[in-house]
C-alpha positions as CSV (number, residue, x, y, z in Angstrom):
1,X,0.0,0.0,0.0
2,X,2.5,2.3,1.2
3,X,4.4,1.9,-2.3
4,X,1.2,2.4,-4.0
5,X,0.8,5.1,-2.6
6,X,4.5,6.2,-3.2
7,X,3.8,5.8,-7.0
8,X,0.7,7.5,-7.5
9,X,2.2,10.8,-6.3
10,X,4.9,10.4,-8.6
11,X,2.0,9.9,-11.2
12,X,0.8,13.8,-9.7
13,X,4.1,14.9,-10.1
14,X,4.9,13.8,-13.3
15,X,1.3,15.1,-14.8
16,X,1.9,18.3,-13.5
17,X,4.7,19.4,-15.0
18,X,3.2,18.7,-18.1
19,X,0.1,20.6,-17.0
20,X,-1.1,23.8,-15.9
21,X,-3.6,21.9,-13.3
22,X,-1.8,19.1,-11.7
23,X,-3.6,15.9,-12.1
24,X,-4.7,15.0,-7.8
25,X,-7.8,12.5,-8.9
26,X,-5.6,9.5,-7.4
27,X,-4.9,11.1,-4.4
28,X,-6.9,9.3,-1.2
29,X,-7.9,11.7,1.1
30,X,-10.3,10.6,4.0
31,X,-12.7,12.6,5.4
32,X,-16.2,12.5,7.1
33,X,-18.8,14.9,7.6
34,X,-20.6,15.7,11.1
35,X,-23.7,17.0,11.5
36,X,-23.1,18.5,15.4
37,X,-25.7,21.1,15.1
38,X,-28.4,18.9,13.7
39,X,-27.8,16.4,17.4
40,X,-27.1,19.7,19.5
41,X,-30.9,20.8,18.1
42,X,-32.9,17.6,18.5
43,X,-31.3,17.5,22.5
44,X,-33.6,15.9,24.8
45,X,-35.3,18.9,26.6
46,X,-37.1,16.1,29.4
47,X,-33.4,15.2,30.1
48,X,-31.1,17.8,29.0
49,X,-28.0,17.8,30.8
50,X,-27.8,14.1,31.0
51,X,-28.3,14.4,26.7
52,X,-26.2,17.2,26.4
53,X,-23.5,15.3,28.7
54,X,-23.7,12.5,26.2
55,X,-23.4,15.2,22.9
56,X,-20.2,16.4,24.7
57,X,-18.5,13.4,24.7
58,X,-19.6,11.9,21.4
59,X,-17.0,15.3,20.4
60,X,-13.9,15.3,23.0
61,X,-12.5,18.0,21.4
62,X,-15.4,20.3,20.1
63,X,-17.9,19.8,22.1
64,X,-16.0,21.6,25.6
65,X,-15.2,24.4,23.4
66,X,-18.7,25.0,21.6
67,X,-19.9,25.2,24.6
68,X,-17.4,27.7,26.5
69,X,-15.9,29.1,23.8
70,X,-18.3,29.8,20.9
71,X,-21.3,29.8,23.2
72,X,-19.7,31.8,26.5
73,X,-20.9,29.9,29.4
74,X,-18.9,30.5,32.1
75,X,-17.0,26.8,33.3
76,X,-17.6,27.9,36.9
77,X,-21.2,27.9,36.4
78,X,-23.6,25.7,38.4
79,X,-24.5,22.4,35.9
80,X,-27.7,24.1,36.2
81,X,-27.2,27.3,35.0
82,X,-25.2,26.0,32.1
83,X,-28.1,24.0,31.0
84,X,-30.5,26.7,31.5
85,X,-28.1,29.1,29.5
86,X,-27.6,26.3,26.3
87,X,-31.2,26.2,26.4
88,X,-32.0,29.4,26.2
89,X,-29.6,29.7,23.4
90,X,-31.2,26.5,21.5
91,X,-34.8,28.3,21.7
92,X,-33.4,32.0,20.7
93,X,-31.4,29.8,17.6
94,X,-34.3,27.9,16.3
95,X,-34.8,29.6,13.3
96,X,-31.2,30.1,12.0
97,X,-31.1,26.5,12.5
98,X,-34.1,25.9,10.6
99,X,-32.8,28.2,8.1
100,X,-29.4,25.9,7.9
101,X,-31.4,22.8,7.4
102,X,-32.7,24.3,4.2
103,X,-29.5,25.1,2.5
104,X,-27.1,22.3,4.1
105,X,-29.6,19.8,4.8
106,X,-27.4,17.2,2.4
107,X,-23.7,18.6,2.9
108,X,-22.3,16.3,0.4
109,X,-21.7,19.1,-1.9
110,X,-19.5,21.0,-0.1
111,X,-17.0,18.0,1.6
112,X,-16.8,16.9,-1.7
113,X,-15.1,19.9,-2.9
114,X,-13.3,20.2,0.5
115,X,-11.8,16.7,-0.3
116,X,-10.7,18.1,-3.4
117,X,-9.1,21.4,-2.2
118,X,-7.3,18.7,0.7
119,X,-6.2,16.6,-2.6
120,X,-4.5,19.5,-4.1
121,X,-2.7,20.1,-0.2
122,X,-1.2,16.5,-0.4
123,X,0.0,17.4,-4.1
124,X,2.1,20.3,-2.9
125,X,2.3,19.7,0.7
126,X,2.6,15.4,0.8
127,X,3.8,15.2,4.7
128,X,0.8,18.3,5.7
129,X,-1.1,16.8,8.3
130,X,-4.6,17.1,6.9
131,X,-7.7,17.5,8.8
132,X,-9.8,14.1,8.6
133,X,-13.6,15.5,10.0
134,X,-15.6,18.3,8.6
135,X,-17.6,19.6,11.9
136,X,-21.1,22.1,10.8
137,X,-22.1,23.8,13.9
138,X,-24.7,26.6,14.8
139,X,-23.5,29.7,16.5
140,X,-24.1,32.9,18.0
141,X,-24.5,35.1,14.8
142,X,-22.3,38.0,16.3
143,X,-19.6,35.2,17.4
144,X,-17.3,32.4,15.3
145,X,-17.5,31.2,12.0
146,X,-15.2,28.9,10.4
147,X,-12.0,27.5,12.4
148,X,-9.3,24.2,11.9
149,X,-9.3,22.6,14.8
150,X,-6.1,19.7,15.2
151,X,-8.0,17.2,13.0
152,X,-11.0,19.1,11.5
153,X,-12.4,22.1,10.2
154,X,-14.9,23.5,12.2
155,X,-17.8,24.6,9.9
156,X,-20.5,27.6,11.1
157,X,-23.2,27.0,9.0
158,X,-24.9,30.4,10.9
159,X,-21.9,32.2,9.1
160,X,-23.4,30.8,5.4
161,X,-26.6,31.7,5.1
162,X,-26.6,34.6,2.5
163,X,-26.0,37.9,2.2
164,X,-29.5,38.8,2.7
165,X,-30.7,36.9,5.6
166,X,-32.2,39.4,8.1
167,X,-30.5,38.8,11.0
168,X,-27.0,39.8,9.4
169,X,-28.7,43.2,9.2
170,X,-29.0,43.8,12.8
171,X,-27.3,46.3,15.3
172,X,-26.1,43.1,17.0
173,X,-23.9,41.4,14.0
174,X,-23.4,44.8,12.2
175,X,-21.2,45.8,14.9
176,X,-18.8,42.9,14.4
177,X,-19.6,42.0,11.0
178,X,-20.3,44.8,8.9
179,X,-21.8,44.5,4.8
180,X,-18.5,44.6,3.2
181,X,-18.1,41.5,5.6
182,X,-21.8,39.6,5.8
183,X,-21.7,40.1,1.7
184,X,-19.4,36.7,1.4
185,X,-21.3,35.6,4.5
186,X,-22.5,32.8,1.5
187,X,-22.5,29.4,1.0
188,X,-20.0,29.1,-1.5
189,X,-17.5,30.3,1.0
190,X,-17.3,27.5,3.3
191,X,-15.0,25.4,1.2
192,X,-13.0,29.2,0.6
193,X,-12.4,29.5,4.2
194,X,-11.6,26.1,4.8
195,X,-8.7,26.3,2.4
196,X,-8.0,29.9,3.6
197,X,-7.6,28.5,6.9
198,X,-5.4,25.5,6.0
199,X,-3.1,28.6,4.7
200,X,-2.9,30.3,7.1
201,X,-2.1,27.4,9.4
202,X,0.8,26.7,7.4
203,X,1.8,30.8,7.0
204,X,0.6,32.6,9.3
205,X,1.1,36.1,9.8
206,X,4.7,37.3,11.3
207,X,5.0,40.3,13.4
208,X,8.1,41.1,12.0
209,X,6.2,41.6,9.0
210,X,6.0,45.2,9.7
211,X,6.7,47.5,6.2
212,X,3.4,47.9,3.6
213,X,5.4,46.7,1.1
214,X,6.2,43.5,3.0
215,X,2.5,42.4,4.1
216,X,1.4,42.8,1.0
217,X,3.2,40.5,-0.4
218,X,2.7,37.9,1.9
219,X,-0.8,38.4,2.0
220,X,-0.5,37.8,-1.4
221,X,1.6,34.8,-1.2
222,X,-1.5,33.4,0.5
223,X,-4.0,34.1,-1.6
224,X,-1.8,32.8,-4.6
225,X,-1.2,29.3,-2.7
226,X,-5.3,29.7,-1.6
227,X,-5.8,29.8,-6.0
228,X,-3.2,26.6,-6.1
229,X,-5.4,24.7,-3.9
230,X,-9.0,25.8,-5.3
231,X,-7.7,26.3,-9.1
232,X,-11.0,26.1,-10.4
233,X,-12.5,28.8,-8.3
234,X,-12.6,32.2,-9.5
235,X,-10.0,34.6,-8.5
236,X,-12.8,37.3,-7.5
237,X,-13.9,35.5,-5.0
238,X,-10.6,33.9,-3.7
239,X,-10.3,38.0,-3.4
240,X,-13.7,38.3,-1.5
241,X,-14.4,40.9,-4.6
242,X,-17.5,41.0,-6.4
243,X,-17.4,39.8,-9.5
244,X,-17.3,43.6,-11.0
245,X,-14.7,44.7,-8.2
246,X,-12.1,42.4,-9.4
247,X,-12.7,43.0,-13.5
248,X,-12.7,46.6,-12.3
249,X,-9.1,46.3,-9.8
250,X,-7.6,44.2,-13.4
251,X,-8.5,47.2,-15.4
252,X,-7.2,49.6,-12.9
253,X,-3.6,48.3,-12.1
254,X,-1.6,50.5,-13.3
255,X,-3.8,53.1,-11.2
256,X,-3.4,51.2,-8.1
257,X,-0.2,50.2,-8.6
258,X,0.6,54.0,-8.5
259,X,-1.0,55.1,-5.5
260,X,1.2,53.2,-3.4
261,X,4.5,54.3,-5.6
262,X,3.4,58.4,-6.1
263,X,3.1,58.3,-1.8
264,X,6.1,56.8,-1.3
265,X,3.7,54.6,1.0
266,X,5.4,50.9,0.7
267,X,8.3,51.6,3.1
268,X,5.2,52.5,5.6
269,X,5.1,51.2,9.1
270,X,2.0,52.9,10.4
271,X,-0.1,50.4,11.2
272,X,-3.0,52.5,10.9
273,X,-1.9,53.0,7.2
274,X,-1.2,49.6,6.9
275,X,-4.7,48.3,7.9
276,X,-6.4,50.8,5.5
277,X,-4.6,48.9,2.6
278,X,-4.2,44.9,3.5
279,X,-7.0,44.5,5.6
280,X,-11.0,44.1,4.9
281,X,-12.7,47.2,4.4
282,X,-15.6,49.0,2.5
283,X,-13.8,50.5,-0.2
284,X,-10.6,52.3,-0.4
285,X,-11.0,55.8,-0.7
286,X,-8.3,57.6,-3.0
287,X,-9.3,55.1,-6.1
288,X,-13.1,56.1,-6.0
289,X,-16.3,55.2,-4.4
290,X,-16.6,52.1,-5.9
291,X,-13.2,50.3,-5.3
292,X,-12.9,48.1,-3.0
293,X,-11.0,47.5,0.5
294,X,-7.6,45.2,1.1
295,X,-6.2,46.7,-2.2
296,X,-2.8,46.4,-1.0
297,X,-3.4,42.4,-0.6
298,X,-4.6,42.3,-4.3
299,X,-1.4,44.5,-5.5
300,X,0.3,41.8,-3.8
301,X,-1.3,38.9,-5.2
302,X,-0.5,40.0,-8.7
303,X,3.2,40.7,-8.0
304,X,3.5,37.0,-6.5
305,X,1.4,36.1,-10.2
306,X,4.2,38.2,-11.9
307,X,7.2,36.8,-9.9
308,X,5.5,33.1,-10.7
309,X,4.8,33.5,-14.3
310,X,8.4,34.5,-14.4
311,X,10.4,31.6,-12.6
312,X,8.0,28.7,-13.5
313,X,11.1,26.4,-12.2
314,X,10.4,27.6,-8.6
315,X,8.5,25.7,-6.5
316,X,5.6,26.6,-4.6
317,X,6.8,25.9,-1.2
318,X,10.0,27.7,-2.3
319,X,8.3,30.6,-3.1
320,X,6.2,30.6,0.0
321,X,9.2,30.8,1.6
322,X,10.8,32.9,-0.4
323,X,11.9,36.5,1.4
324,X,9.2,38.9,0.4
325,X,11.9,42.1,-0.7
326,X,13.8,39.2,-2.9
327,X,10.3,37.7,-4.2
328,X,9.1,41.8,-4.9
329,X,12.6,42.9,-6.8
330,X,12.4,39.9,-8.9
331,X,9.4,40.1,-9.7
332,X,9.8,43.8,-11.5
333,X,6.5,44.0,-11.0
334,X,5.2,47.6,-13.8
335,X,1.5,47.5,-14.5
């Protein structure tokens, strides 16, 4: 098996240097959906702690940290009051859960193409411990989304139920998730953030990263290796762009490009500058109404596509690794 194994990866290899796409159809991956919100929901309200007990344990891991962590009760608390607290949380809940079942209630779909972003992880990543459980969950709206836990991504279906659905519109979630956030709030970003998250477990930020010029590249590192793993999703919304943002930011490079060279802004260390230009945000002001926030990040991305195209030789863990002023003066990046 194990030199099975060994050969079918040499078969990935070998296809993708003839290929654009790499070939990762023969790659096994194992990996099983579970539904925790659709047991946390049917809980036994006659015996509740005693079936909520039992909920707990069927997740070791999860189920302790929904309950503290995503939920808030306080581990001090009376058995009691805990119960009383998940309960009342259950009845406020009801109909975002109700709402969930319609859009998720067969999650096939979606841990399908999971299975196939973790395919294209073994490809470029073969020793990458991979997550083997896909966990949905229910959550405070204002609270968690979507997390990777040690062996599985943790999935908040609450997080994915369009950008319209009421409760998103609230005082309560606007004040921690505003539109230009709730927009991808969609269900066609839980396999996106699941990726994302696999990325950033393997990058994540540094706080040496510290210049403009520097985080934008990395951020853009990461949404390059994010494209490498979900190749067949578009690039607007590996971006989180509308579809008209991103053919709008192609058009415009040149003009972006520029406002970061004419103000002499890449050397930057303000962090308050820095957060107006690689971070999410409604639109960024100096290009016009209309274009969109984390500009710096997209800048970045399309130097790490120029540096790419240009040293096709270099592989991608290489150039993950690669230091970002080497990566940037190679690149010669002149929209």
């Amino acid at each position: 098996m194990r030199l099975l194994f060994t050969l079918l990866i040499c078969m990935a290899i070998y296809s993708c240097n003839n290929n654009k796409t790499p070939n990762v159809s023969n790659i096994a991956i194992s990996l099983k959906t579970q539904r925790f919100e659709q047991s946390f929901f049917a809980l036994d309200t006659n015996n509740f702690v005693q079936s909520l007990n039992l909920l707990i344990t069927k997740y070791p891991s999860f189920g302790e940290n929904f309950i503290t962590t995503i939920l808030g009760a306080d581990p001090k608390w009376s058995v009691d009051s805990t119960a009383e607290y998940v309960k009342n949380f259950i009845a406020y809940s009801k109909t975002i859960f109700d709402t969930s079942q319609k859009y998720f209630s067969n999650f096939l779909a979606y841990e399908k193409e999971i299975k196939k972003g973790l395919q294209f992880v073994k490809y470029y990543y073969p020793t990458f411990k991979i997550p083997t459980k896909i966990i949905t969950y229910i959550g405070p709206a204002d609270g968690y989304g979507d997390a990777l836990d040690e062996d599985a991504f943790i999935v908040g279906l609450h997080a994915h139920l369009g950008k319209d659905f009421p409760l998103y519109k609230t005082d309560m979630v606007q004040g921690i998730y505003p539109n230009y956030i709730t927009a991808n709030f969609t269900p066609n970003y839980i396999v996106i953030n699941c990726m994302k998250n696999i990325v950033n477990d393997m990058y994540p930020e540094k706080v040496e990263d510290k210049r403009l010029l520097i985080q934008m590249i990395e951020n853009g590192k990461r949404l390059w290796l994010l494209s490498k793993f979900l190749p067949e999703t578009e690039e607007y919304n590996i971006m989180g762009y509308t579809k008209t943002q991103m053919k709008d930011c192609d058009a415009q490079q040149k003009n972006i490009w520029s406002l970061f060279i004419q103000n002499n802004f890449l050397q930057q260390t303000d962090n308050n500058l820095i957060k107006k230009y690689v971070s999410e945000g409604p639109k960024t002001q100096e290009l016009g109404e209309n274009a969109p926030g984390n500009i710096g990040s997209y800048a970045g991305w399309q130097i790490v596509k120029k540096y790419a195209s240009k040293f096709t030789e270099v592989k991608v863990d290489s150039l993950m690794k690669m230091d970002a002023e080497v990566l940037y003066q190679n690149a010669r990046y002149k929209p």
